[in-house]
BAKE-212490 format. One line per field, with one value per residue: residue number from 1; residue in three letters; x, y, z of N, C-alpha, C, O, CB in turn. Coordinates in pm, whole numbers, plus 50000, padded with zeros to 5 digits. Glycine has a CB too. Layout:
residues N
seq <- NUM_...
type <- ala_...
n_c1 <- X_...
n_c2 <- Y_...
n_c3 <- Z_...
ca_c1 <- X_...
ca_c2 <- Y_...
ca_c3 <- Z_...
c_c1 <- X_...
c_c2 <- Y_...
c_c3 <- Z_...
o_c1 <- X_...
o_c2 <- Y_...
o_c3 <- Z_...
cb_c1 <- X_...
cb_c2 <- Y_...
cb_c3 <- Z_...
***
This chain:
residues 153
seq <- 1_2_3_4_5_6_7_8_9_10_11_12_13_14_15_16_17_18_19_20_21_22_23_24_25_26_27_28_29_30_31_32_33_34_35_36_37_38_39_40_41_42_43_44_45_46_47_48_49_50_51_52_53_54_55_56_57_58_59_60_61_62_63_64_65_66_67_68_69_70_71_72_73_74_75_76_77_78_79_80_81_82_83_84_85_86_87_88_89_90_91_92_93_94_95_96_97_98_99_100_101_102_103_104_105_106_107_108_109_110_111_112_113_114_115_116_117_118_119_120_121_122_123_124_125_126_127_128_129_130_131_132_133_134_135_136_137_138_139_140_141_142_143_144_145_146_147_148_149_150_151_152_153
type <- unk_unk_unk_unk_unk_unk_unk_unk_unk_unk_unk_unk_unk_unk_unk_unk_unk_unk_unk_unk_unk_unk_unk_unk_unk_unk_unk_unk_unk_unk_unk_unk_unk_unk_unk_unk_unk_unk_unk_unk_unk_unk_unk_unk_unk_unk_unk_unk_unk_unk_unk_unk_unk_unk_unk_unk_unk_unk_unk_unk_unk_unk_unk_unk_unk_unk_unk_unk_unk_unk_unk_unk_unk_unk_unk_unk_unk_unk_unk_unk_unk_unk_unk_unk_unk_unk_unk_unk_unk_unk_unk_unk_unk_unk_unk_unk_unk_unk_unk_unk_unk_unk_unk_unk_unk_unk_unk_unk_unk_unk_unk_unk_unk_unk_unk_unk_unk_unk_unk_unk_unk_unk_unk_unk_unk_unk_unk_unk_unk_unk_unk_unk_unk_unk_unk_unk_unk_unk_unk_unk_unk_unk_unk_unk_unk_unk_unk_unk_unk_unk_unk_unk_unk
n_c1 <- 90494_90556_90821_90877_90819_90840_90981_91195_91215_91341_91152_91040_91011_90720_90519_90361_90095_89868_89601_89353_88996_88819_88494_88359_88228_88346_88687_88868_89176_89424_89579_89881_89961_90248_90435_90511_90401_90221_90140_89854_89871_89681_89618_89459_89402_89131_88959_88730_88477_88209_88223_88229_88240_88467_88468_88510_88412_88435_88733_88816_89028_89017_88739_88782_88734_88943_89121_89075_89360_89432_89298_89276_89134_89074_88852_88832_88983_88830_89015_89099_89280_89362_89471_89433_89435_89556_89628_89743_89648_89497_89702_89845_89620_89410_89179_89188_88935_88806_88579_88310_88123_87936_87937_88277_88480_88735_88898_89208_89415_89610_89807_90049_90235_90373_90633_90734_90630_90509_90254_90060_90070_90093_90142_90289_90299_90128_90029_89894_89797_89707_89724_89873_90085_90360_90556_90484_90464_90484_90536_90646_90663_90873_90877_90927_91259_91411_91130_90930_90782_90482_90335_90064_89941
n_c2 <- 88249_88057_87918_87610_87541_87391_87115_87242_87252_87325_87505_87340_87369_87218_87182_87351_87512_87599_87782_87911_88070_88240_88422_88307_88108_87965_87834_87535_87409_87154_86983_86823_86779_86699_86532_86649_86861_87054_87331_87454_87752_87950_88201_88465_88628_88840_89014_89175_89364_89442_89568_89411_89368_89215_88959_88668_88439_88172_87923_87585_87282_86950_86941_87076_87404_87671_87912_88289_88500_88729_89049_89267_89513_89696_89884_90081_89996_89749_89551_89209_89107_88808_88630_88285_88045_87695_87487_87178_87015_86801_86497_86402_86388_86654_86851_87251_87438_87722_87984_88239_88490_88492_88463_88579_88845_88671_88440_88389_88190_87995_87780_87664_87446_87412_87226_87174_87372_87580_87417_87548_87813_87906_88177_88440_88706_88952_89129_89430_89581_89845_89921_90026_90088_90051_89932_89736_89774_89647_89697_89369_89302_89020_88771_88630_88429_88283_88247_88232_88418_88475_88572_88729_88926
n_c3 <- 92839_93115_93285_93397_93752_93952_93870_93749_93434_93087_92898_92551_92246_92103_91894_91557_91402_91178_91014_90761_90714_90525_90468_90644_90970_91111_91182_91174_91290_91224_91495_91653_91987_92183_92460_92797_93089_92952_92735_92522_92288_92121_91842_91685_91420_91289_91047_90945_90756_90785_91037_91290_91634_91853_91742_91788_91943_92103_92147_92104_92199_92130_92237_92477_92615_92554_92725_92734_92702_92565_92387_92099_91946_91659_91540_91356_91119_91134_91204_91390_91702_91901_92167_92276_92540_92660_92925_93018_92715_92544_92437_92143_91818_91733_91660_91644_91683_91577_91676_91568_91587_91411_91053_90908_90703_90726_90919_91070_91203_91428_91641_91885_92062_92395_92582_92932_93083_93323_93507_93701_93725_93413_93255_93246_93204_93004_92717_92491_92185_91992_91647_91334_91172_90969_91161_91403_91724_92077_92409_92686_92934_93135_93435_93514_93483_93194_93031_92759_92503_92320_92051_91881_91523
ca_c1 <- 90480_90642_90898_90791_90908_90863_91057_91303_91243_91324_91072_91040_90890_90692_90480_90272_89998_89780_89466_89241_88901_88700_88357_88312_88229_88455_88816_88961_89334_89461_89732_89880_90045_90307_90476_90446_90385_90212_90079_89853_89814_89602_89651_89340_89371_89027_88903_88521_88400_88082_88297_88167_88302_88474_88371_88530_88323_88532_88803_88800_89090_88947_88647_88773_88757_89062_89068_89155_89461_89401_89247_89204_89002_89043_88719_88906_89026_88799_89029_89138_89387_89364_89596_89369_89557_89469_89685_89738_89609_89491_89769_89781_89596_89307_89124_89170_88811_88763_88400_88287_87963_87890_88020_88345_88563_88862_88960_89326_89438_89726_89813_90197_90207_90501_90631_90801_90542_90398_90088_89964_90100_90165_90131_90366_90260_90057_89997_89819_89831_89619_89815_89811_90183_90464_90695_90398_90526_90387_90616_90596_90798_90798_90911_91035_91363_91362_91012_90877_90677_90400_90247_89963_89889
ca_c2 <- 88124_88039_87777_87498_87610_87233_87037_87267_87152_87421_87503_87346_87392_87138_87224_87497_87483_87743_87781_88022_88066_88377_88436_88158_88158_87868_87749_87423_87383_87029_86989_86770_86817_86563_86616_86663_86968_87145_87438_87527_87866_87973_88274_88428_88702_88844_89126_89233_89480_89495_89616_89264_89425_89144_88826_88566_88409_88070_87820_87497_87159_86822_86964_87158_87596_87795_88058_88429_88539_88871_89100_89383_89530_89793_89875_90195_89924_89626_89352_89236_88990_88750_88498_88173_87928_87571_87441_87035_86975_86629_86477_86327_86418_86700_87017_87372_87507_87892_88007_88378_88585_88462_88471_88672_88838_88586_88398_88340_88112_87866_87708_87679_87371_87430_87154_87258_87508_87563_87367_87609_87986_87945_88330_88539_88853_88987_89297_89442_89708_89892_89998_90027_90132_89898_89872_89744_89714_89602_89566_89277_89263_88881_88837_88476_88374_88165_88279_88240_88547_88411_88670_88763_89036
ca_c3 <- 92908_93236_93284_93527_93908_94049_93754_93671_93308_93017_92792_92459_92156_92078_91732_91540_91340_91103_90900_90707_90636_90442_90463_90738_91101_91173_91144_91231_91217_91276_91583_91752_92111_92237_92555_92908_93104_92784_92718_92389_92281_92026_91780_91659_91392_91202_90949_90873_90675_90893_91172_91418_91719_91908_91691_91848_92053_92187_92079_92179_92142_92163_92311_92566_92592_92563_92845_92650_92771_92547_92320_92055_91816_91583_91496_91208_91038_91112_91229_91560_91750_92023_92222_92360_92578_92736_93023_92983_92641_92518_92358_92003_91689_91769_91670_91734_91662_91678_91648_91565_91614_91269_90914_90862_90621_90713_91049_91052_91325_91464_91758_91916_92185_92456_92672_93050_93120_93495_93482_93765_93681_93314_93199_93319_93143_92867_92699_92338_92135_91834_91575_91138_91067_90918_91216_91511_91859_92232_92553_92762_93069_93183_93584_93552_93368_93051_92968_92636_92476_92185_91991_91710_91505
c_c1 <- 90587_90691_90831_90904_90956_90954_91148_91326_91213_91190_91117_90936_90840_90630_90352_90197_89959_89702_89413_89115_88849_88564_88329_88319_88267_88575_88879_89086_89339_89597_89756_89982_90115_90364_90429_90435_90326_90154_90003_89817_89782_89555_89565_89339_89225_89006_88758_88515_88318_88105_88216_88264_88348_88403_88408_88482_88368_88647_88786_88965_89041_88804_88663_88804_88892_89007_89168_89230_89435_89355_89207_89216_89090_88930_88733_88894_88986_88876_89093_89236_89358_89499_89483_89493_89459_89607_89654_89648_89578_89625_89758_89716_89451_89263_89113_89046_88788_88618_88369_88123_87868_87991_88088_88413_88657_88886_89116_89396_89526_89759_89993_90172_90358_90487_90699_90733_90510_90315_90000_89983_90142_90204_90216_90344_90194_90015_89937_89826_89771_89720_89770_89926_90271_90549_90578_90494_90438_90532_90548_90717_90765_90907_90979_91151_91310_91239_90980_90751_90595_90342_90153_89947_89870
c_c2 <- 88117_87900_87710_87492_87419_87112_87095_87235_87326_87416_87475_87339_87253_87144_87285_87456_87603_87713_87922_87919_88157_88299_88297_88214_88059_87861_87640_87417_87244_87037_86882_86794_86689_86636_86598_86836_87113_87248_87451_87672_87910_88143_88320_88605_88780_88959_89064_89321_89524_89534_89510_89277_89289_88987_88665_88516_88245_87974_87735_87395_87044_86813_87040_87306_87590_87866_88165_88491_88752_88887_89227_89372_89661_89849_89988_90119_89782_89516_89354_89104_88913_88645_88430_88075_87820_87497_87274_87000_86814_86625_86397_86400_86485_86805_87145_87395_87646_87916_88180_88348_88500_88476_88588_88701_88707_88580_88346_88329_88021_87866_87696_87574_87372_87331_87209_87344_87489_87567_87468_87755_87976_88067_88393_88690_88835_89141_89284_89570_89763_89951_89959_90063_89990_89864_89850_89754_89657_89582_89477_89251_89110_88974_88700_88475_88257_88105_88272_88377_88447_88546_88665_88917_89038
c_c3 <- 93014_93208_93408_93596_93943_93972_93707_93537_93261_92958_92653_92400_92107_91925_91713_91426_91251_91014_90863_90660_90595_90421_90565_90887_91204_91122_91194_91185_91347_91385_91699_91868_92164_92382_92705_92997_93004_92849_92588_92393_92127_91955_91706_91575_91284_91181_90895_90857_90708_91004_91282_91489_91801_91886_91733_91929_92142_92080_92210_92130_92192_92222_92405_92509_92648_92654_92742_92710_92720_92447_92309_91960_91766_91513_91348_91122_91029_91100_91375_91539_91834_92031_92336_92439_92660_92818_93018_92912_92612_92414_92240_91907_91742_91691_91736_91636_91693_91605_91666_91585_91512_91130_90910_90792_90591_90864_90982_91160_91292_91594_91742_92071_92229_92577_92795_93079_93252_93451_93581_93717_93510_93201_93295_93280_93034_92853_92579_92328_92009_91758_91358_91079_91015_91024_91365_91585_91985_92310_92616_92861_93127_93347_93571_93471_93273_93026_92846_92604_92303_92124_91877_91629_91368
o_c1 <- 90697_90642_90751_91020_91062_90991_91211_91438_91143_91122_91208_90820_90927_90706_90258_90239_90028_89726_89431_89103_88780_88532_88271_88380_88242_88580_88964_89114_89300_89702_89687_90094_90051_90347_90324_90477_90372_90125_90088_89745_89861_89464_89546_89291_89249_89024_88708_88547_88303_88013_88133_88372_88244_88328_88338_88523_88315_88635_88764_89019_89021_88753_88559_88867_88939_88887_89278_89176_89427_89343_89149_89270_89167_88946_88657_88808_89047_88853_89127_89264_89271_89582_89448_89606_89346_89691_89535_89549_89643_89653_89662_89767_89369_89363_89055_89059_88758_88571_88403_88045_87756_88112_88027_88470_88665_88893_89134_89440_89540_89733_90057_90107_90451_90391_90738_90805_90484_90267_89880_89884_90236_90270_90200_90387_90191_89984_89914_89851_89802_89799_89683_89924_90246_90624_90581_90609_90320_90616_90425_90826_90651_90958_91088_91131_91216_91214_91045_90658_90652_90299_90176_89944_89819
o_c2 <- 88169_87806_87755_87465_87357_87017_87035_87194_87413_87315_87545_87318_87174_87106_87288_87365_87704_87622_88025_87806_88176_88186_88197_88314_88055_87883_87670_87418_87228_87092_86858_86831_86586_86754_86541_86929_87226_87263_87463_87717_87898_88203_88237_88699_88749_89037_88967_89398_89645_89539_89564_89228_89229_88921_88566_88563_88225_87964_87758_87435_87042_86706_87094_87334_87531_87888_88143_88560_88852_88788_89299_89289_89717_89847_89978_90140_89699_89416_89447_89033_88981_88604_88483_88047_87835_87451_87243_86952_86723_86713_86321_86512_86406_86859_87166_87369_87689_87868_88239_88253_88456_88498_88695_88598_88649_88682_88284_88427_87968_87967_87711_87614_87348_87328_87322_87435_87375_87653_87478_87807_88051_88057_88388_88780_88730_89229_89171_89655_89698_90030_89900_90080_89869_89769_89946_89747_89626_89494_89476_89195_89080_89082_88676_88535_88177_87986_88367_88412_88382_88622_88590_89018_89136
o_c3 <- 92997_93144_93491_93565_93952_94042_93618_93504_93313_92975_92607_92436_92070_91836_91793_91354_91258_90935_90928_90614_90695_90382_90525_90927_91325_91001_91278_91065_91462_91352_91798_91834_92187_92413_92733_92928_92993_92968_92501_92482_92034_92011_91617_91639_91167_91275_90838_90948_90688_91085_91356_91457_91829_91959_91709_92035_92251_91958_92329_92027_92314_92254_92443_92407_92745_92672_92693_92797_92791_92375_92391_91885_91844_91391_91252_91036_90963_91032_91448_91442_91889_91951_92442_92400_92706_92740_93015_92967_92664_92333_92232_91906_91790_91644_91843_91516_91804_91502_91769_91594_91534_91132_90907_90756_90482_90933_90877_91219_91182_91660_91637_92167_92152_92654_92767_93118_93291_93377_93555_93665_93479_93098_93417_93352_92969_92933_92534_92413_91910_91809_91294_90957_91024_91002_91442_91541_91968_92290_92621_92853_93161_93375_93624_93366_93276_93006_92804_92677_92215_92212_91782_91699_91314
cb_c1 <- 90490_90563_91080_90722_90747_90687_90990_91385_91119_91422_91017_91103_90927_90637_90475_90363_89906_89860_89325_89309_88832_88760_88290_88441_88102_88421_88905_88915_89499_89491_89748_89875_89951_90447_90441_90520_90481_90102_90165_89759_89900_89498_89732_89227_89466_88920_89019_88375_88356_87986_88269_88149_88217_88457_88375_88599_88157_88414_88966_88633_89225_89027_88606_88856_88636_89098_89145_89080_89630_89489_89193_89223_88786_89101_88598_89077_89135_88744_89172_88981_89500_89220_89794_89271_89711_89371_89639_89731_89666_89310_89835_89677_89603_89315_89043_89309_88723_88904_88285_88347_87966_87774_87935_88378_88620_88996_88855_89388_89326_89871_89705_90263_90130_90534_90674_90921_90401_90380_90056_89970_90270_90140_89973_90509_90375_89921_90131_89657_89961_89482_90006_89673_90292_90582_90883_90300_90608_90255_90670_90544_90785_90855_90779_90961_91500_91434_90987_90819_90808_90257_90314_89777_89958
cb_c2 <- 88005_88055_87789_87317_87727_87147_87001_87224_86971_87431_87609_87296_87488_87105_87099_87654_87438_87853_87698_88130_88013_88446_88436_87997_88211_87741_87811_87297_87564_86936_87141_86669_86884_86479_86734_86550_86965_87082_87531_87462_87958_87900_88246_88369_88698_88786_89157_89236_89469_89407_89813_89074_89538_89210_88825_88561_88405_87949_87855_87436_87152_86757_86877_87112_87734_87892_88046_88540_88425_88955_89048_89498_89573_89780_89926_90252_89939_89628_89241_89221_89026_88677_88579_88071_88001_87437_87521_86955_87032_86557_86458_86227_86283_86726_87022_87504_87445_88079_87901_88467_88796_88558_88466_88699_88934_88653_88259_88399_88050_87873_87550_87882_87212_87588_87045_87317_87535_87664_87176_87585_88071_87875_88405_88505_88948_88896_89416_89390_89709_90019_89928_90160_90258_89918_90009_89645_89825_89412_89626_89155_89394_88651_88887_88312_88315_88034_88372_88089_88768_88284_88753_88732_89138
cb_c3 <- 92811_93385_93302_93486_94096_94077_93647_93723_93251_92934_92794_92435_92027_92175_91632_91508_91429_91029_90967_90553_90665_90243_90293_90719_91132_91171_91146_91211_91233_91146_91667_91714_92231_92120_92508_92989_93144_92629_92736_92296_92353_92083_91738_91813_91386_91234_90807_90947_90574_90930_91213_91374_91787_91988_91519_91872_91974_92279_92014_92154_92158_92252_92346_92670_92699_92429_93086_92601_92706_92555_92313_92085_91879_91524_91637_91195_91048_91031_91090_91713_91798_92043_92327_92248_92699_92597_93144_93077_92585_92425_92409_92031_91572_91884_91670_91754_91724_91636_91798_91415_91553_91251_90784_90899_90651_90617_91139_90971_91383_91390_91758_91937_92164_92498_92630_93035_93035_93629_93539_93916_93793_93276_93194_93302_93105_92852_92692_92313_92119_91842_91651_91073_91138_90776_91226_91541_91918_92229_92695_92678_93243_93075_93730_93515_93441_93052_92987_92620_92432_92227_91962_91745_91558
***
């Protein structure tokens, strides 16, 4: 996440969320965003056994789509990652909604709402990475100062 150029305002954390579901082809996790200049971003890890290549098919909060910042699959090992984000969230008491292909092993999702963000550039980088040992990694070079990095996996 980028700090906000025109306000000079740090980034803070505002608050994080998380849910499961198995065998389902929804998850709602409850969240609410306070704040000005927000950001949500939305954390979207899932395993199938039927290898459902890319099952995520949208998140939403309050009604509005997440735009997918990124994503991967493992298709070896049947589960994948994403990072959703939504640029000036509704504030107050809402729903993150993620929605698959159809019924899967297990969606396991949460949300992270950051205040001070640039409402127009708020990504400064992103990267992903396949992996299956105990010590993962990914670089991510940001370009702005006092950037925030979010991750899933």
């Amino acid at each position: 996440m980028r700090r906000g150029f025109f306000n000079n305002m740090a980034i803070v954390f505002d608050v994080a969320s998380n849910g499961r579901a198995s065998l389902a082809s929804t998850l709602t996790v409850a969240h609410t965003c306070t704040g000005s200049d927000l950001v949500l971003v939305v954390g979207v890890g899932t395993t199938d056994t039927t290898d459902a290549d890319r099952p995520v098919t949208g998140v939403t909060y309050a009604g509005v789509a997440l735009t997918k910042a990124n994503s991967v699959q493992n298709d070896t090992d049947d589960f994948g990652a994403e990072i959703w984000y939504l640029v000036n969230p509704a504030t107050g008491a809402n729903n993150i909604i993620i929605t698959t292909t159809g019924s899967i092993s297990l969606i396991i999702g949460g949300g992270v709402s950051l205040s001070g963000v640039d409402q127009t550039n708020p990504l400064d980088a992103n990267n992903g990475a396949i992996g299956s040992d105990a010590s993962p990694t990914v670089n991510v070079t940001t370009v702005a100062d006092n950037s925030w990095v979010v991750d899933v996996m």
